[in-house]
N, C-alpha and C positions, 0 to 999 in steps of 0.2 A: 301265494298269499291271497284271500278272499278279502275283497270288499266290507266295508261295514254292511251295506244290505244284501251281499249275499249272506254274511254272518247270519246276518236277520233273519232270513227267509229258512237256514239250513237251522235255526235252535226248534226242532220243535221235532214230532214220532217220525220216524222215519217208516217205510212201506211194510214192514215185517211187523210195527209194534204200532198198529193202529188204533187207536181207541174207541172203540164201539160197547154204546151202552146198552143195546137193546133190537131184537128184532123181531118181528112178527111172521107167522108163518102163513102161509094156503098153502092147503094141496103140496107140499114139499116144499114148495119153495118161499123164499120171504117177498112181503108184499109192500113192506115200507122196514127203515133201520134208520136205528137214531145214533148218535154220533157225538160227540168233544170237538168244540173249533179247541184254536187255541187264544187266549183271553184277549179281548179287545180294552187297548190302550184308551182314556177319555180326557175332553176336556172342556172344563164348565160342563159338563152332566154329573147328576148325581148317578143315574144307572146308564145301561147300555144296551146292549143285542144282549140274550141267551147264546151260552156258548154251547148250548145240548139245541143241538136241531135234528129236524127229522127228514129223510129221503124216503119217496116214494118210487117204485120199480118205474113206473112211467113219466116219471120227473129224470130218474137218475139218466136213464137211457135216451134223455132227449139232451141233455146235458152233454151228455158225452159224444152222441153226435154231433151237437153243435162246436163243442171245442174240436175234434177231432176235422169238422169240415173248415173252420177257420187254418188250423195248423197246416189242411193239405192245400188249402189255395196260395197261403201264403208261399210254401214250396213249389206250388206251380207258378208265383208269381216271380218268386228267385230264378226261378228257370228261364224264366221270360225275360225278365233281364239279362242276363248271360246270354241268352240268343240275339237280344239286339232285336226282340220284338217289342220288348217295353223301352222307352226312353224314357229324360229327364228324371225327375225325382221318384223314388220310389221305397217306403219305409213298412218295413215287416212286423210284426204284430207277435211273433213264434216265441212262447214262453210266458203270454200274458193275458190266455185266452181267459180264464178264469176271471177274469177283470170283468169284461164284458161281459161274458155268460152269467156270471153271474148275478150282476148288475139288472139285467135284461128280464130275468128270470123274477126278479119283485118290480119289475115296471109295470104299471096297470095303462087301460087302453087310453087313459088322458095324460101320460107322463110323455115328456118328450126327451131329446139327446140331442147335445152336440159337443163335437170332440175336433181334435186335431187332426195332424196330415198323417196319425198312424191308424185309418179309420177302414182297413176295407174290411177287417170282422164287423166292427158296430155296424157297416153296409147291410152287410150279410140278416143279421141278428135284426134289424130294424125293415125287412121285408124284401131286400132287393136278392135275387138268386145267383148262385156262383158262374153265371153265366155272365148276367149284368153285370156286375163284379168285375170279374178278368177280362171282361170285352169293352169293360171303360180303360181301364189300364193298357190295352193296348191300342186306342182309340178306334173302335167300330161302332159301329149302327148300332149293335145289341147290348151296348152301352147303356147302366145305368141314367147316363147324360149325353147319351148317343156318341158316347167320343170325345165329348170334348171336353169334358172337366179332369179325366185323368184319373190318376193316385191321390189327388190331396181336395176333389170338389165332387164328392159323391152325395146324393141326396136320396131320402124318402119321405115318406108319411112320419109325421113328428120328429123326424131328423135333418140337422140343419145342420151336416157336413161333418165331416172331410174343412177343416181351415189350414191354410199354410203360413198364415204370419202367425209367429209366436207368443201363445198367451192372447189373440186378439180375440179370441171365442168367448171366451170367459165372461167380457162386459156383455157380448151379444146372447148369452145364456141366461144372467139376470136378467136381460130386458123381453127374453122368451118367458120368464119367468111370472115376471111382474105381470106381463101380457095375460098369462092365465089366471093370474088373479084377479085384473084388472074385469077381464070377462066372466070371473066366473066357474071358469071349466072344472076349477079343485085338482088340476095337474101342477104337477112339478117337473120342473127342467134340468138334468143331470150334466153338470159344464167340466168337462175333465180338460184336462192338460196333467205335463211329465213335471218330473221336479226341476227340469231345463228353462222351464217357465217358471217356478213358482217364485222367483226373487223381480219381478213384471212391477213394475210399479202399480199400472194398471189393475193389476190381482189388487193387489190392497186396499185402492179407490173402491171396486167394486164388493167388496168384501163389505165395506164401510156403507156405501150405498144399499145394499140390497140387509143388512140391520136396520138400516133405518126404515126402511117400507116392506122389514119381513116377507119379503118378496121368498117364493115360496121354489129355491134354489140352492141344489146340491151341490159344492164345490166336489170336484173330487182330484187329487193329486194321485197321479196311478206314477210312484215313484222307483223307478225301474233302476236306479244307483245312478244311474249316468246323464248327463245333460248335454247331447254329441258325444266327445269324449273325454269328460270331463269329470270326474264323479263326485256324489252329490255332495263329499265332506268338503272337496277342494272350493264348491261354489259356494256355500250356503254355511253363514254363523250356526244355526238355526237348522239342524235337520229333521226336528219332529214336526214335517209340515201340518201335522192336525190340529197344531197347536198354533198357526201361526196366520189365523185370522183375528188373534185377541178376542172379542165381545161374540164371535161367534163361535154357538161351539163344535167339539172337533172327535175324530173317531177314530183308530186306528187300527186295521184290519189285516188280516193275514191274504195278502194278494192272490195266491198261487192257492191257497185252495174257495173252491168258487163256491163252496156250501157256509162260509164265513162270512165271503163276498153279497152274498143272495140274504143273506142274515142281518146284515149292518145297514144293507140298501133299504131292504122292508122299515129295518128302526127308522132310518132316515126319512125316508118319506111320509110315516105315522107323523115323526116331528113337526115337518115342513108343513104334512097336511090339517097337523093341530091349530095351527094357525101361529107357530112359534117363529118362524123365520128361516131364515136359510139357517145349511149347516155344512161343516166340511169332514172329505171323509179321506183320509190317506189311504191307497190299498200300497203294501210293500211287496211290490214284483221282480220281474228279472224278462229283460229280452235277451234270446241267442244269439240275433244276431246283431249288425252294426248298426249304428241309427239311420243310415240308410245301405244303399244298396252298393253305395260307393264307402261304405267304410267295412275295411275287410274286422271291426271290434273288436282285432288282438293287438293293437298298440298301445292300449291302455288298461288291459287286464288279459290276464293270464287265460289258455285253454283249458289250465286244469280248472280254475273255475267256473267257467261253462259250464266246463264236463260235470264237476261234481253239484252243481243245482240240478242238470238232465235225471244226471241218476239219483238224487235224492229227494228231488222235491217239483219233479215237473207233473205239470197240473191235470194233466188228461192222465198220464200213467199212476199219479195218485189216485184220482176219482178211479180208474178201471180196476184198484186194487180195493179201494173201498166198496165197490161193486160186486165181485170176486167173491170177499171175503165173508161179506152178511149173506151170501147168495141170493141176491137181490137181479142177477143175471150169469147165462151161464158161460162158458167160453163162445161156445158157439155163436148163442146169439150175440157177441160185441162182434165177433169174426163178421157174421152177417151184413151189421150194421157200417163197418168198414170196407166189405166189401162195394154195397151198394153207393158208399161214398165216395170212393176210389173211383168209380165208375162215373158217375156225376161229375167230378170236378177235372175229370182227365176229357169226359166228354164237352164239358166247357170249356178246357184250354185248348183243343181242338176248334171251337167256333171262335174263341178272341183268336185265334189263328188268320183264320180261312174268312171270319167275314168279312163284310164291303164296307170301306170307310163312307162316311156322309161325304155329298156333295157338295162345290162350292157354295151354291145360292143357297144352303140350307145354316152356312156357318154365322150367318146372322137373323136367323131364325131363334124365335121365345126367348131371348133376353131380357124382353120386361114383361112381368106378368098382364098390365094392364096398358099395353102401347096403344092406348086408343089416340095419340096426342103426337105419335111417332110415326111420322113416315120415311123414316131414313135414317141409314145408320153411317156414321162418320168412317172414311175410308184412311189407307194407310197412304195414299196423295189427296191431293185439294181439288176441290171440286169433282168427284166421283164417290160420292156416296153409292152404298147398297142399299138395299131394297129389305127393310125388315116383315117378316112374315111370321105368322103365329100356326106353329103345328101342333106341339102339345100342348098339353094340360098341367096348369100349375099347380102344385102341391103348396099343403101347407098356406094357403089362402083363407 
């Protein structure tokens, strides 16, 4: 028996009955294809996204590397844990790549991101490389955070994590937000959390807040069915989260295809950036595996339902049939592109392997950006402070 949102996510063409309206040819082959999302849900708008959008051949193929390079880390990262090279927390992303890719894909260079502890795609997507990535995870030097922030405290350029308390991102996203306005920049800040958060008291506070000073901030609930293992009918009166900031209004997206996702973000941000205020956007997903690495996900729903999201409506295998099908690329070249990805993230999991962890004197190193005021950092006995020291360079300053 399927979930309400796997329901959700399975009502719509399946890989054989795509709907394509249109494509353009060079030289034999097509150069861009336009396309049918399927209709986005609203509230409080009078319109919404276009559900005919367009793919360009060197849009689509960066697309699909990008999901396909999120999907093979996070399997090298499951691997990593099962060898008892990753410890502690560790939450996999497989199933929901189209979330971020697509997201990512209508970000312009003053928009920024921050999300929760299922973040090592948005890592990826936000500049850091599958090296940095899996070498934070298993804590080495070549670490996004040299090691030491882990699975759930990854950072870049306009990306402010990887959070592990629940729902507490969300206020720190309005006040990224506000921030941009407050300066100027004309950026908007994308503050996602799962539907596990979205009953946070906090969410509703800042929802209320950031209407009032139109703080130019995109809630997004990327609502995956499950909250741990819990799914979303069993927690939540209220499951049409897009609906469920009141005076703000609200969108509701086809999660798992990320040319819907890329579609509703642009509307979004036009909004934000019109000067109207925030807005909230549900995408309706699905992860494979358990919400973390320590939940084997079959005690609380079925294999066949897995199964049948994989082969119905998994998001890299739809996009590479939408691709296929307009010949927009040809076998080969995706083979290619998968070859050389394979190669990359196998050659990554190999140095989060083998590199060198950081040194003692270095684990109280760049904790504050501006320690001009600090010459010593509190020890774990009394009276033996360490010795704080400044090697990097802070981001996001």
């Amino acid at each position: 028996m399927l979930s309400n949102v796997a329901k959700s996510i399975g009502q719509r063409n399946l890989f054989g009955k795509l709907k394509t309206l249109s494509s353009q040819q060079q030289n034999g082959f097509a150069s861009e294809a336009t396309f049918e999302t399927r209709a986005f849900k609203l509230h409080n708008l009078e319109e919404g996204p276009s559900t005919k959008v367009t793919l360009t051949k060197e849009d689509a193929l960066k697309y699909y590397g990008q999901m396909y390079t999120i999907r093979r880390m996070e399997t090298a990262a499951g691997n990593l844990y099962k060898e008892k090279v990753i410890r502690g927390f560790c939450h996999l992303y497989s199933g929901q790549e189209a979330c971020a890719v697509g997201m990512r894909a209508a970000m312009r260079p003053e928009d920024s991101c921050i999300t929760a502890y299922r973040c090592h795609g948005w890592t990826y997507l936000m500049g850091v490389s599958p090296v940095g990535v899996l070498a934070e995870l298993t804590g080495r030097s070549s670490g996004c955070a040299r090691g030491k922030g882990g699975s759930m405290h990854m950072y870049g350029k306009n990306f402010y994590g990887g959070n592990g308390i629940v729902g507490a991102q969300v206020p720190l996203g309005v006040g990224i937000g506000f921030a941009a306005k407050y300066n100027g920049t004309k950026g908007a800040c994308i503050a996602l959390y799962g539907d596990g958060a979205a009953n946070q008291g906090q969410l509703f506070e800042v929802y209320n807040m950031a209407k009032l000073w139109n703080a130019p901030c995109i809630f997004v609930c990327e609502n995956n069915g499950y909250g741990m293992g819990t799914s979303a009918e069993r927690a939540s009166a209220n499951t049409n989260y897009y609906t469920r900031g009141d005076f703000v209004p609200g969108i509701w997206v086809d999660g798992m295809d990320v040319l819907a996702v890329r579609e509703a973000t642009r509307f979004a941000l036009e909004h934000t950036s019109s000067g109207k205020g925030p807005i909230l956007m549900e995408t309706a997903t699905y992860r494979y595996s358990g919400h973390s690495m320590s939940d084997p996900g079959t005690s609380y729903r079925s294999r066949d339902e897995i199964a049948e999201v994989r082969q119905t409506r998994d998001p890299i295998t739809s996009l590479r049939e939408k691709i296929l099908t307009t010949e927009l690329a040809t076998v080969e070249e995706l083979k290619e592109i998968e070859g050389k990805i394979r190669a990359e993230v196998d050659s990554a999991t190999k140095v989060a392997k083998t590199d060198r962890e950081i040194s003692v004197d270095e684990l109280t190193a760049d904790i504050y950006a501006n320690p001009e005021n600090l010459t010593s950092v509190r020890n774990t006995v009394p009276h033996a402070e360490l010795q704080h020291k400044r090697l990097g360079q802070a981001v996001n300053m």
